[in-house]
C-alpha positions in Angstrom: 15.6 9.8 -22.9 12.9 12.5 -22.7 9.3 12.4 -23.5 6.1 14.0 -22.6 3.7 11.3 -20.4 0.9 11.9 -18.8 0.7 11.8 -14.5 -3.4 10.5 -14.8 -3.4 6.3 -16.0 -0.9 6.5 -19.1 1.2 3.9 -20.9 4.7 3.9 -21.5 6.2 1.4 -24.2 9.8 0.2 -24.7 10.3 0.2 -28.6 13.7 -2.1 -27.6 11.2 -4.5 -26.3 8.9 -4.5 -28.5 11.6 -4.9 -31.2 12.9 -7.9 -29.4 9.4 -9.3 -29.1 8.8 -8.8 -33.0 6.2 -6.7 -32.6 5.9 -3.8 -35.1 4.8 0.1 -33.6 1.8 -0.3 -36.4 0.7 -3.4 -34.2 0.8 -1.3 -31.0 -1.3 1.2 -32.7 -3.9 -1.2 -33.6 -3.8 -2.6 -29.5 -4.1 0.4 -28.3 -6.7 1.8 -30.7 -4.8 4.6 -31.6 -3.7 6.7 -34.6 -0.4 8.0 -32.8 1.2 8.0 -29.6 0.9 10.8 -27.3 4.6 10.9 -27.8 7.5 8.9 -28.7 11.5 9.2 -29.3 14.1 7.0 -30.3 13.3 4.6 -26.4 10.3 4.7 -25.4 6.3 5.3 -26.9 3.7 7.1 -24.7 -0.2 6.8 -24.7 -3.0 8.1 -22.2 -4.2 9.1 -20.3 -6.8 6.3 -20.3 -10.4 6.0 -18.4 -8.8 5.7 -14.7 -6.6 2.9 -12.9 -9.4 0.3 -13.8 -9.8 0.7 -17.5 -6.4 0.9 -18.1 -5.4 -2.7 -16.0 -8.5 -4.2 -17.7 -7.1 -3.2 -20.8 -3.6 -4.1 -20.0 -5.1 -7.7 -19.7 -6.9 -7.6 -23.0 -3.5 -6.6 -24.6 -1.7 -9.7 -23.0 -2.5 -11.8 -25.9 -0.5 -9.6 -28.8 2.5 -10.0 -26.8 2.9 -7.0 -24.5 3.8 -7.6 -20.9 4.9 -5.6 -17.8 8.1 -5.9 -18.9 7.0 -4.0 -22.1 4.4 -1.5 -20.6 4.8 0.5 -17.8 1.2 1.8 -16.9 1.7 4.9 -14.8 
């Protein structure tokens, strides 16, 4: 498992979770208002950096709803 992540308020995503959760990689895209992730490989999915510690809690809550957890994100 290697991908590129960023040290500054990123996300990390299990794709095995979200597989077990149902939830597709085009839904996560549509969460987190993205076109792509910063980088992904055949484990894990990567996004950021966000707006700081704050934004990207806040936003962790707001994505709470679709079925991501901490168990699913890592924020870093």
């Amino acid at each position: 498992m290697s991908i590129k992540v960023t040290f500054a308020y990123g996300i990390v995503v299990r794709q095995a979770a979200l597989a077990a959760r149902g939830i597709t990689k085009a839904r996560v895209l549509e969460v987190f208002q993205a076109d792509r992730p910063m980088a992904e490989d055949g484990e894990l999915l990567s996004f950021g950096p966000s707006f700081g510690g704050e934004h990207a809690r806040s936003s962790y809550d707001a994505w709470s709803p679709s079925g991501l957890s901490t168990s699913t994100i890592s924020l870093t």
